[in-house]
C-alpha positions in Angstrom: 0.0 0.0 0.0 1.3 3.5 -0.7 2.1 5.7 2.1 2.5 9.4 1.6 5.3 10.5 4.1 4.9 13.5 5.6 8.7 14.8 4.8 8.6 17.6 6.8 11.5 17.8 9.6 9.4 16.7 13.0 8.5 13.2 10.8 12.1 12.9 9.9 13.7 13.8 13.6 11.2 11.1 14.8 12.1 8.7 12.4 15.4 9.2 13.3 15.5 8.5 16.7 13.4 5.7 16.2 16.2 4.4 13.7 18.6 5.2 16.7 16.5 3.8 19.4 15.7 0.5 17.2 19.9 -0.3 16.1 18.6 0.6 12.2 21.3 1.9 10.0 18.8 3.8 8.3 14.9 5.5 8.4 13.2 3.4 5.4 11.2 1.5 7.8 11.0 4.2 11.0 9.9 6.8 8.6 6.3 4.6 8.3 6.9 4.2 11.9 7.0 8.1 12.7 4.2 8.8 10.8 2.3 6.1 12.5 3.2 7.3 15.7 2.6 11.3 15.0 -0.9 10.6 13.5 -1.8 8.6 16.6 -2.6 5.2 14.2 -1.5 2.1 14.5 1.1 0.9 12.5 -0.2 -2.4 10.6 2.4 -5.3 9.1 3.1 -8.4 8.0 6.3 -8.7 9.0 5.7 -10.2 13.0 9.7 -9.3 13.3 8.7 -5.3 12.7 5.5 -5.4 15.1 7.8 -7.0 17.7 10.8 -4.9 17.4 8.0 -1.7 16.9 6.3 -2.5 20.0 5.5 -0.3 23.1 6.9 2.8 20.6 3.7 2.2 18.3 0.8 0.6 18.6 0.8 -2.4 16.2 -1.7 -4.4 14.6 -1.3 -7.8 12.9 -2.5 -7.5 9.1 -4.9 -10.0 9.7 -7.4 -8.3 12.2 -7.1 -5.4 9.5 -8.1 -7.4 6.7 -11.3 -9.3 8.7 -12.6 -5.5 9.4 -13.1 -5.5 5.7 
């Protein structure tokens, strides 16, 4: 699904200290992460490894329970 990033420098400071916090070399994944986090969503994946290393900074939700609210 296409995410439009928000680009501007509070998303990028967050998604940089989430990369920081997290041990990530870069912000491709903590920039979805910040803007999760600064639009007060959840942050939905299929990737269990993300949702677990993403928890308590996020709140997470398995694809699945997105997909049976359909």
């Amino acid at each position: 699904m296409r995410v439009r990033l928000l680009g501007d420098r509070v998303s990028r400071a967050v998604a940089w200290k989430m990369a920081e916090q997290l041990g990530w070399a870069d912000t491709g994944k903590a920039e979805y992460i910040a803007v999760a986090k600064l639009q007060a969503d959840a942050f939905v994946t299929l990737d269990a490894d993300l949702r677990k290393q993403v928890r308590g900074i996020v709140a997470t939700v398995p694809f699945k329970t997105l997909a049976a609210a359909s």
